[in-house]
Structure formats: C-alpha cells, structure tokens
C-alpha positions in Angstrom: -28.2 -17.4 0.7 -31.4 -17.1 -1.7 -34.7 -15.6 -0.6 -35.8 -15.2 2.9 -38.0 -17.2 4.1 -41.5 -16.4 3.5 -42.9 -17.3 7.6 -41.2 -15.9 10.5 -39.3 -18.1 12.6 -42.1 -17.5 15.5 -44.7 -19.1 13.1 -42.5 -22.0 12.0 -41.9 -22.8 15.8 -45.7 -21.8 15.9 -46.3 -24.7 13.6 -44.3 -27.2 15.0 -45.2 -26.9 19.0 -48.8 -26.8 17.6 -48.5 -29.9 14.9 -46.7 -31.9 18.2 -50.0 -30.5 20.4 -52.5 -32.6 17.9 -50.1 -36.0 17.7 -47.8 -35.6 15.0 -44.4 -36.2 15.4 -42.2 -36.0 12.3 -41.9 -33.0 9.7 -43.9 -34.1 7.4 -46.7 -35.2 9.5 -46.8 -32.0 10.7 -46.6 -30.2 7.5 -49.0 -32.0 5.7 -51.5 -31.9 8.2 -51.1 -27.9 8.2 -51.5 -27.5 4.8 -54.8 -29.6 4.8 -56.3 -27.9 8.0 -54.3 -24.3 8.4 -53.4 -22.8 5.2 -55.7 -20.4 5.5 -54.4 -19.2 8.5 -50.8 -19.4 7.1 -51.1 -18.6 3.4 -47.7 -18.3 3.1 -46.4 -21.8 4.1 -43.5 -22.4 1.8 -42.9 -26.2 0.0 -42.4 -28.6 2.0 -38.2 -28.8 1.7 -38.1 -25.2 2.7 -40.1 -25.8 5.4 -37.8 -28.5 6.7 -34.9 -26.4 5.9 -36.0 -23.7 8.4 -37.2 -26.0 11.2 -33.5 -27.8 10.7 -32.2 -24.3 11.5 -34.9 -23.8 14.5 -33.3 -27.3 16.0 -31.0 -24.8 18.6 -34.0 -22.9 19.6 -36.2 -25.8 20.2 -33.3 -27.2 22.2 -33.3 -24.2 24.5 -36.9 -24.5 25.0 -36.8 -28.1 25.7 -33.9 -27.6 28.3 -35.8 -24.6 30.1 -38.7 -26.9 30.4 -36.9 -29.2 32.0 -35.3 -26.8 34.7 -38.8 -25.6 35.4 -40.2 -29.1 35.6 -37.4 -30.0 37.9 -37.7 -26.9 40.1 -41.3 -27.3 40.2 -40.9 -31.2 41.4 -37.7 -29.8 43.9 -40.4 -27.2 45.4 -43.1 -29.6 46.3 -40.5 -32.1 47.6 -39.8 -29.1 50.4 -43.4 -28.4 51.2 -44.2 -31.9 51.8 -41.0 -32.5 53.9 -41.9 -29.1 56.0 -45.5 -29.4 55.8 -45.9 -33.1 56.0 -49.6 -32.8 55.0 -51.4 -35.3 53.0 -53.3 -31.9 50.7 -50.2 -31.0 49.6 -48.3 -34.2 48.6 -51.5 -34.3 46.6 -51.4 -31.2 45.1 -47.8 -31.3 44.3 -48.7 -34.9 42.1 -51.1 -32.7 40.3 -48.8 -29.9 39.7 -45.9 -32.2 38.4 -47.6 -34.1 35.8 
C-alpha cells in the first residue's frame, strides 16, 4: 500500500545497527541524531513516522540477526570451553576470555 519506501531496507537496518553503535537506543533517538549528523549521506531519509513504519516491519529481520548472534556467541563460548578442558593451559583460558567478550 502507497509509495515505496524511499531507503532500502539494507540502509534502514544500516541506520539502526549504526544509531545503536553510537548509544542510542529508541527510534527516535536514532532518527534524530541521523538527520542532524548523516543526512548528507542519506538524503533520502523519509519523515520520521515512515521511518518507524519501516523499521516496525524490519523487527523479524533484526530478530534473526540477534538470534544468529547468539548461536555464534554460544558456539564460540562452547569452543573455548573444549580447548581449555583438552589443552588445560593457562594462554588459552585467557585468550578464550578475550574472544568471548
């Protein structure tokens, strides 16, 4: 229904991950602060409740990118858990604390 939307949903996602990146949280936090510091770079950044409506249509996407983080997370933490119990070195069980944070 109506127009389609003027930014692709790569560079609303774009715009979210990198409005979390620099500390804000909500919507409008994030929109506001890329229309003061990014407009040039995204000319086309539509009003703010079109905005909204496409990220509010994103929300399954970012859910499937939050979930596959997690799995990776987890299977990162599982992998180092295995070296240190074959390994038992003190270097790894330090590297794996690095690698997991």
């Amino acid at each position: 229904r109506g127009c389609p939307p003027e930014l692709s949903d790569v560079e609303v996602l774009t715009l979210e991950i990198f409005g979390e990146w620099q500390g804000h949280h909500e919507e409008k936090a994030i929109y506001g602060y890329m229309k003061q510091h990014w407009l040039a770079w995204f000319p086309k950044l539509p009003h703010y409740q079109n905005f909204r409506r496409q990220c509010a249509n994103l929300r399954w996407v970012k859910e499937m990118i939050i979930e596959q983080r997690r799995q990776v997370d987890a299977m990162r933490e599982q992998n180092c858990l295995l070296a240190i119990e074959q390994n038992k070195r003190p270097q790894m069980a330090e590297f794996c604390k690095r690698v997991t944070r």
